[in-house]
N, C-alpha and C positions, 0 to 999 in steps of 0.2 A: 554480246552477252545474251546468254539465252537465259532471261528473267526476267518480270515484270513487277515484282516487288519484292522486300526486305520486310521481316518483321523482328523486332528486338523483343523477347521478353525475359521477362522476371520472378521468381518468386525465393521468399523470405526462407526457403530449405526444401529438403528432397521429399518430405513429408506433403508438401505445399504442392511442390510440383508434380506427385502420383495423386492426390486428391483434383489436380488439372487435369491430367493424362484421362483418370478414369471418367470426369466428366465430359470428355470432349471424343472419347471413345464410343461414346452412346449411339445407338444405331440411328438414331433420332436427327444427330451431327450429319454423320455419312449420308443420309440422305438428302437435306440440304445442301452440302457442299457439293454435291455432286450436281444442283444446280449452277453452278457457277465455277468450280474446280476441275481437273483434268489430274485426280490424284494420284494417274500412274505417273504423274511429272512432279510431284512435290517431295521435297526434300527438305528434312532438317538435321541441324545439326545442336548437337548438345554440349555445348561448354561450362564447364564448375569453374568458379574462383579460388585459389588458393592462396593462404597468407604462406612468405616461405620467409624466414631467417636471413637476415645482411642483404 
């Protein structure tokens, strides 16, 4: 497996989650992550929950 960690998160709707995205987009993030990340290897993925009928 080429990964060293899993991270689960959350939030309360997509309003919640672009109020995340733009905070964490800040040039300010990139800069420290780049202490300790290798962000041409990181990946996410985006999954919604849907209620569906029967």
């Amino acid at each position: 497996m080429d990964f060293d960690v899993v991270t689960e998160m959350g939030w309360e709707d997509r309003d919640a989650f672009q109020a995340w995205m733009a905070a964490v987009s800040d040039e300010r993030v990139g800069i420290d992550e780049a202490r300790f990340l290798d962000r041409s290897r990181t990946r996410a993925l985006l999954i919604e929950d849907r209620v569906t009928a029967g």
